[in-house]
Phi, psi and omega in degrees: 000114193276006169157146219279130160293140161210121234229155153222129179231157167299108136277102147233201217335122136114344193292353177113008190300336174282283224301314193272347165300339188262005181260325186273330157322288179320320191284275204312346185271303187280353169256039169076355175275177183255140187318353198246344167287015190220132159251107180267096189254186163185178180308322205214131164295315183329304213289308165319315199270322186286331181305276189341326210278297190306336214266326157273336141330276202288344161321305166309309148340301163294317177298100203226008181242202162294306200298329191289303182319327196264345180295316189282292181321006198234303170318294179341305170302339200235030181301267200348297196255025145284149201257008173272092194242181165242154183323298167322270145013296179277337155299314180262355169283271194313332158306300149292348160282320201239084143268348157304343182266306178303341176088037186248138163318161184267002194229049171249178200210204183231151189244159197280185181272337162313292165310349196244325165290342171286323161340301188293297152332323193255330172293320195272004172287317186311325211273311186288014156248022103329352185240165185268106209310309182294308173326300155336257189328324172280322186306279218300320161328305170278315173312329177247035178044040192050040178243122206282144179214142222282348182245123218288333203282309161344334220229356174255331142358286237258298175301334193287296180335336183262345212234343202290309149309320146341260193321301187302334186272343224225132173289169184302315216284343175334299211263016174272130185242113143259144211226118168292142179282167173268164189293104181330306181290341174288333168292292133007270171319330178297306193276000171301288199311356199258330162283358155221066176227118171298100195266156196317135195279151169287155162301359164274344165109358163326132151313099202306117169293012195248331168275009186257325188249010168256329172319281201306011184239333183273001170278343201252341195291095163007142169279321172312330183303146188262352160282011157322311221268350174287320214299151179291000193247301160305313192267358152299308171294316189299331168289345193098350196260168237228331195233134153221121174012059152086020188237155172260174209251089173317071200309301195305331203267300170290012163263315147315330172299290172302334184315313163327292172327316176307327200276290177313314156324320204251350148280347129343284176325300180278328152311346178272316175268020151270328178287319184290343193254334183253019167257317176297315203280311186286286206317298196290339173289304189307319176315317182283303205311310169320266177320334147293330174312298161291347168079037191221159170201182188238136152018268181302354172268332171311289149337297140319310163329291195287018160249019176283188159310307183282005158289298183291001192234333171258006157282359184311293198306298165323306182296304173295323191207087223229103171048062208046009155209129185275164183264137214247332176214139191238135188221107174252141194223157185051080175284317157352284189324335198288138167285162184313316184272276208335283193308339199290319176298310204259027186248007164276313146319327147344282182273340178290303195284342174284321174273005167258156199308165189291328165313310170280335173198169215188139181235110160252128151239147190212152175166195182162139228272333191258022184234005188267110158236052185238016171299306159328324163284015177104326191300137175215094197316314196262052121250036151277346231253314190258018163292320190282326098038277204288335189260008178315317157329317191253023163081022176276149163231105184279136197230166199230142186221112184233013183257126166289107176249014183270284187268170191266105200339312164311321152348276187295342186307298156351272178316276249274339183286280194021254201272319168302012171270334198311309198301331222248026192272139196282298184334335168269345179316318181278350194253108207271320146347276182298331196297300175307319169308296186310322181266359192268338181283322174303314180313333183260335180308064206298149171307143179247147179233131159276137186295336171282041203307333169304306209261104181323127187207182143188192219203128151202165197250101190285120154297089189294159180320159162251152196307163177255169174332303158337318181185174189287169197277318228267349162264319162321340183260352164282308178320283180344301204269233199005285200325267191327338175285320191280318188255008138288353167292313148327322203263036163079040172250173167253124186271131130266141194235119172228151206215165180292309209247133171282031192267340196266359198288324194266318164324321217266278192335342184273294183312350125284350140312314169304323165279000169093339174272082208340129189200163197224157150232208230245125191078048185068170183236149136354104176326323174321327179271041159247131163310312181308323178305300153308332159298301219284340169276335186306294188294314202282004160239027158286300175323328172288304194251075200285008179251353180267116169284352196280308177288296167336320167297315188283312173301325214282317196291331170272355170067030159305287210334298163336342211255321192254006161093016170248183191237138160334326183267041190206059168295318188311303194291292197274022141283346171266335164271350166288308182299303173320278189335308188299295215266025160256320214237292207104156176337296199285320174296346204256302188310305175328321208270346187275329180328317189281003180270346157262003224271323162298336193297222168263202171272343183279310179296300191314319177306313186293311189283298183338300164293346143312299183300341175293310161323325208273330121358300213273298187290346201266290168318334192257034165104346157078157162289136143009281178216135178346314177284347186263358175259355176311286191310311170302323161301328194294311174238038141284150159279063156326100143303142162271175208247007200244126168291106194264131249237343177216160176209139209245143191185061155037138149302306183322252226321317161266018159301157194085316210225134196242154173218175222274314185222152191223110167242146191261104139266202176057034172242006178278013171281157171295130155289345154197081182286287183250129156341152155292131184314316171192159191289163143186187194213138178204089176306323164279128185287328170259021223230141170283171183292130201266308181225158171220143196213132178274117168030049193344320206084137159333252175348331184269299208306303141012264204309327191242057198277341168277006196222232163343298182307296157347305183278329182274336184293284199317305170304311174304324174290331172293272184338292162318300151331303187262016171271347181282299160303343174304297222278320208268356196270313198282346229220007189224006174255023166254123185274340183209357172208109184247086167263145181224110193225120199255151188274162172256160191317063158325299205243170189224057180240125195306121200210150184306324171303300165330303182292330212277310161313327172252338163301325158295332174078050170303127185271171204271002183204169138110243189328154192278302183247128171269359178157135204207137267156124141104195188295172136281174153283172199053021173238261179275336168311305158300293144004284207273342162257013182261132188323136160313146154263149179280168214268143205275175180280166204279129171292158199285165155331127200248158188309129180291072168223152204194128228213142162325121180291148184311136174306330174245133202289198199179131180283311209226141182286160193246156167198114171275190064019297195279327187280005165274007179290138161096333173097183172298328173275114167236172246223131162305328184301333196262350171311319202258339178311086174269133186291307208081169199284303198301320186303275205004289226280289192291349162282334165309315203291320204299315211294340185270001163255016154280321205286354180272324167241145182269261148283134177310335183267354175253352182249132187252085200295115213227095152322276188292014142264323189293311168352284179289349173296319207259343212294160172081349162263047175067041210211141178283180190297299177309324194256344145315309172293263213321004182256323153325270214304352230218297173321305188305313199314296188308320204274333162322299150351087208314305210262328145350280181315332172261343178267009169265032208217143174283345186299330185319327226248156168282356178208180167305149142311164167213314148259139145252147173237133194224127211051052194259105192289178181180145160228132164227165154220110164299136150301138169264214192283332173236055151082335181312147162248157231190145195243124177238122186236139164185207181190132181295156187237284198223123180231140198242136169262163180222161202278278054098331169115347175227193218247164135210133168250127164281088230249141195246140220216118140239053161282157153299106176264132196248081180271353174294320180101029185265305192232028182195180177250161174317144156340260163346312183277323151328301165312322184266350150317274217258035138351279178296326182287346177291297182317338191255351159320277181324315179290286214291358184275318168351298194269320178288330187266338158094031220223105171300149196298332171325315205254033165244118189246164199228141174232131145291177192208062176305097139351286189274337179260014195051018195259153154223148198239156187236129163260338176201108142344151156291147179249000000 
């Protein structure tokens, strides 16, 4: 190689950004350099393990000569010193190398996030009791664009935290707005002009009165006063518009007019921010201080450090000589991301390998600019945007990558209508912003071609059912998107289902739970979502908290106490023998010993509590927490992979940049995008430069007033903003390799929302269908196909009945198949099609099934008339025919064979559990493999100790075998058969329980019979 290439390239989505950095890893490895002259960074320990991962993979792969075979042994050997980090990673290798120059303890660390909020917590209590309570309360007012939030300390957090960096990037002068007052006389003189201004005539040659009472107001007005700001002629000019009532509107006049206003607004403004810049200043001194104290520090404190002075002086040495070889070819990957301090650190490095000859060293940055969604985090696209520009000189060469080795062409078909439609959207016509943003991002946007042409797909945009009268849109449309998620899991895909905001993460998991599907979210959940797992924190913070009844309850219901030789009326004593044990034995042993109390749970809780106890081994080696709640509180927000695979992972757009999947379902894009203002404004004309000006949240009215100034920073601040909700939308929409759904609410609001845009750049319509637009295969057909095993070939199915039933008022993505709608089978008799019960049978089938629901076991059930009375009472049934659904309820439990199947003696095995009146939804295949949401809900199901099941179905027909005044048995059994049989699958699927070993019982009320249609096994 007569010299090393150096590049920057254009990636986007799916085009290959690992393979060609680790193929450029790779080039450099067969051209003799050594692992340790090459630094490879990226973002993610994942994404650093898939570089590392590809780059020994294909070595391996390549050896297949002598030369190859000696390239890997030689890499192998010299694995300790590859250089494949994520930024961080790397940042903190330098931190410990030089932290006597930085002024870091020689033993500090990174702090976990439990700790670093109470850290954050502790600085801000220090700094407000230093601040003027009233004083407060107006910043923050302002700072939450004047939406009052109920916890003051929560919301003062939340804004240092967004500002902070602010403050750290920027000199004092960034936050001085000095504003000159205007000149009197020039005020003086408006208002003269204003008072011999002739106002516009009616066609009768009349004054217009309507131009007579906005004069006459701005004449009587304070000039200073904010009511101005009612008048009609002012809020004509602060819109831009040009006509009052059909006259033009004298911009120039009225603006003299407003300066005074003008003035008085915008020292306010700098006066908040000046408060704002010195709560920031209290805050970040107390913060540093915490943190050294603790001898912790966070990430983005590294980075800084090493771009101070004393940073920049202890990299000398690095840059010349970094552990006997310096680094010589620098390979940066997803560069979008980076932040103004990151680069400040790698652009000195940077620039040492861009300026030795090309024989020696090599530069690759690889990223993409429609892929920058970090701007909350500091990341700042356009310097990936000006790299190849700026290093042109030093032989960079810019390369562009639009081939999709990811996705399937229906996909991309979706993205490429998409987003070159966006500028043309009416919704941005009023925003000139935004409107500009939309086009400079589209303008940039290349058509994408899939490199796969073969692999078949499609893509569509879903309309979820609309809310009923009753309730919100925003779970029904979660619910939707869990359908479509749960019955692409059917066909074998791996789903990712991802939404903008993580508030949503944990609904759409419980609604796949419900649905029988496993799902994870994202970079795992919480231990918490183990039951075992909750006993088990539940004592270690009782051990904290020997007065909270609540854990104590939770203990006592999981049989810790018991375990550990106490009785429930004794919290105090085993919160005290807990605390001993922990600070004698430690976490892991003491956790260890609680395992057999779960040893009966599911597979899922045992997995979970195991990795609680690894958790706990782990914390026990790094020096154990303070006390129980703070190791409560740490489980509580880490985030665990199971070791269990999951068929759909739930998930943040952020969180699934990098990484594909088989089907991709989308929501969550109908929120407002600018649902609240920004805390604060700012401008950083130079992209590696600091920050020029900062304005704490000016307001409409100050923007009006101030449009090259105030006005200026917030149009700029909104264009950020819109820009990277547009790389959100294109990052959720490119991370599907062969089914890409998008399912959206119907159309309410006209308030600007990526679902707005995504409707009106396709030109969707506003109402009627269930799919609005579609590309490609449907489900079930070849695609979906092709992963399902064969089945033999079914028998022809019979002819189907010319009967045909109304479609639901509300459409539905997935066909229903209840349980109760299997009664009687494929044939039904017309009397029973035609069977009206009435509302009192109802009523009273209602009343039977909540005094079965009542009793668990019979030897444990105390029969109380007059509580069961008052129990029923209020179910649409008169008082008499109520008594008699009671008398008729006791009568049955009487009843020998009643009796044995509510009795545990009754039963074929131990009990181990019951569930009774119990709802469930799943989604099931139906017959030609299609998926389909099968919903109902168990009168009784017995788990046996032993591994199987039963389910019990409760009957209040009349049995007859004359047919005088009821129908036979036999014909009844054979009635509710098929509803039984579909019982059995779904405890089946839920319970992890083969169909074998689930046996069915009827259960005739009034004839006292129970009849068993399939044993347990």
């Amino acid at each position: 190689m007569s010299g090393f290439p150096r590049e920057v390239i254009l990636a986007s989505a799916g085009t290959g950004k690992t393979f060609q950095l680790s193929r450029r890893y790779r080039e450099l490895l067969r051209a003799g350099v050594p692992p340790e002259r090459i630094l490879a960074t990226t973002f993610t320990r994942k994404a650093a393990g898939e570089i590392l991962d590809r780059i020994l993979e294909d070595l391996a792969r390549e050896a297949v000569d002598q030369a190859g075979r000696a390239l890997l042994a030689r890499s192998l050997r010299a694995l300790d010193r590859f250089e494949v980090r994520t930024l961080d990673s790397f940042f903190a290798g330098l931190g410990r190398l030089f932290a006597p120059e930085l002024g870091l303890p020689p033993d500090w660390r990174i702090l976990d996030e439990v700790e670093d909020a109470e850290l954050r917590s502790e600085a801000l209590a220090a700094q407000l009791e230093q601040e003027d309570a009233d004083d407060l309360l107006r910043l923050l007012d302002a700072l939450e664009g004047g939406r009052p939030n109920r916890s003051v300390h929560e919301s003062l957090l939340r804004t240092l935290d967004a500002a902070l960096e602010l403050y750290r990037d920027s000199p004092p002068e960034a936050w001085e707005q000095p504003s000159a007052p205007p000149d009197p006389a020039v005020v003086a003189a408006a208002r003269a002009e204003l008072a011999e201004f002739e106002p516009p005539r009616t066609k009768k040659g009349k004054p217009d009165q309507r131009w007579l009472k906005v004069l006459t107001h701005l004449q009587e007005t304070d000039p200073e006063e904010e009511a101005l700001l009612a008048n009609g002629l002012v809020k004509k000019v602060l819109a831009g518009e040009e006509l009052y009532w059909n006259h033009p509107v004298p911009e120039p006049l009225i603006r003299r007019l407003l300066a005074p206003l003008a003035h008085r607004l915008k020292s306010e403004a700098a006066a908040r921010t000046r408060a704002a810049r010195r709560l920031l200043a209290g805050f970040d001194d107390h913060y540093a201080r915490a943190k050294a104290r603790r001898r912790g520090y966070r990430f983005e404190d590294l980075p800084r450090a090493l771009a101070g002075a004393e940073g920049r002086a202890a990299l000398g040495p690095l840059l010349a000589h970094r552990a006997g070889a310096p680094i010589e070819h620098l390979l940066l990957d997803e560069f979008q991301d980076t932040s103004v301090i990151q680069w400040r650190v790698l652009q000195p490095l940077a620039e040492r390998v861009l300026a030795a000859p090309p024989e020696r060293s090599s530069f690759f940055c690889v990223g993409d600019l429609k892929q920058s969604i970090y701007g909350w985090r500091s990341g700042e696209p356009r310097l990936l945007a000006a790299m190849a520009e700026r290093y042109r000189d030093s032989g960079v060469v810019p390369e562009e990558l639009h081939r999709s080795w990811r996705s399937a062409p229906e996909v991309l078909e979706l993205v490429n209508a998409l987003f070159p439609a966006i500028p043309g959207v009416k919704k941005l016509a009023d925003a000139p912003e935004l409107a500009a943003a939309a086009a400079r991002w589209a303008g940039a946007f290349p058509l994408h071609e899939s490199a796969r042409p073969e692999l078949r797909g499609s893509a569509r945009v879903l309309q979820a059912p609309a809310a009923e009268d009753d309730e919100s849109q925003e779970p029904v449309t979660l619910r939707c998107a869990a359908e479509r998620a749960a019955a692409l899991a059917c066909e074998g895909l791996e789903v990712g289902l991802l939404v903008r905001r993580g508030r949503f993460v944990a609904p759409l998991l419980h609604e796949l739970q419900r649905l029988g599907v496993r799902a994870s979210g994202e970079g795992g959940n919480p231990l918490t979502d183990s039951g075992a797992v909750l006993a088990a924190l539940a004592l270690l913070w009782l051990a904290d908290h020997p007065g909270d009844t609540a854990a104590a309850f939770h203990v006592a219901r999981a049989g810790l106490d018991a375990r550990l030789g106490f009785g429930p009326e004794a919290p105090r004593e085993l919160a005290a023998a807990v605390r001993t044990r922990l600070a004698t034995e430690g976490y892991g042993p003491f956790l260890a010993e609680l395992a057999p109390v779960f040893a009966d749970a599911s597979a899922w809780d045992r997995v979970r509590f195991r990795q609680l106890v690894e958790r706990a081994y782990a914390q026990d080696r790094a020096g154990g927490p303070p006390r129980p709640a703070a190791f409560v509180r740490a489980v509580r927000a880490e985030k665990v992979p199971s070791p269990l695979r999951a068929p759909v992972q739930v998930m943040t757009i952020h969180a699934a940049k990098g990484l594909g999947f088989d089907a991709v379902v989308v929501t969550d894009l109908a929120g407002k995008l600018f649902a609240r203002p920004a805390s604060f404004v700012r401008s950083r004309p130079d992209p590696a430069g600091p920050l020029e000006r900062v304005l704490v949240q000016p307001g409409a009215a100050l923007e009006g007033l101030d449009p090259e100034g105030a006005g200026a920073l917030a149009a700029g601040e909104r264009a950020r903003t819109f820009e990277e909700a547009l790389c959100v939308l294109y990052v959720a929409l490119t991370r599907a390799k062969e089914r890409l759904e998008v399912v959206l609410p119907p159309l309410k609001r006209q308030d600007l929302s990526l679902a707005l845009l995504l409707r009106q750049a396709l030109g969707l319509p506003e109402d009627g269908a269930d799919v609005l637009w579609s590309s490609g295969e449907r489900p079930g057909t070849a695609a979906a196909a092709a992963r399902k095993t064969p089945t033999p070939a079914a028998a022809p199915a019979p002819a189907p009945v010319p009967l045909r039933l109304l479609p639901p008022a509300r459409p539905r993505l997935l066909p229903r198949e209840t349980p109760s709608g299997a009664e009687g089978g494929p044939l039904r008799r017309g009397r029973e099609l035609l069977r009206i019960g009435g509302r009192a049978a109802r009523a009273r089938g209602i009343l039977v099934h909540r005094l079965c629901e009542e009793v668990e076991w019979l030897e444990d059930f105390r029969p109380d008339r007059p509580a069961l009375l008052a129990l029923v009472a209020g179910h649409g049934l008169a008082p008499a025919a109520a008594a008699e659904a009671v008398d008729g309820f006791l009568a049955a439990l009487a009843a020998p064979e009643i009796r044995a199947a509510l009795s545990r003696a009754g039963q074929p095995d131990e009990p181990r559990e019951v569930w009774r009146e119990r709802r469930f939804q799943l989604v099931v295949p139906d017959e030609a493999g299609r998926p389909q949401l099968r919903s109902g809900s168990f009168d009784r199901v017995v788990l046996f100790a032993g591994g199987g099941g039963e389910v019990l179905d409760f009957k209040t027909d009349a049995v007859d075998e004359s047919g005088a005044a009821g129908r036979p048995l036999a014909e009844l059994v054979e009635l509710y058969r098929p509803q039984l049989e579909l019982y059995r699958d779904s405890l089946s699927r839920l319970a992890g329980i083969p169909r074998a070993r689930i046996g069915a019982r009827l259960l005739f009320l009034r004839a006292g019979r129970a009849v068993v249609l399939a044993p347990p096994g």
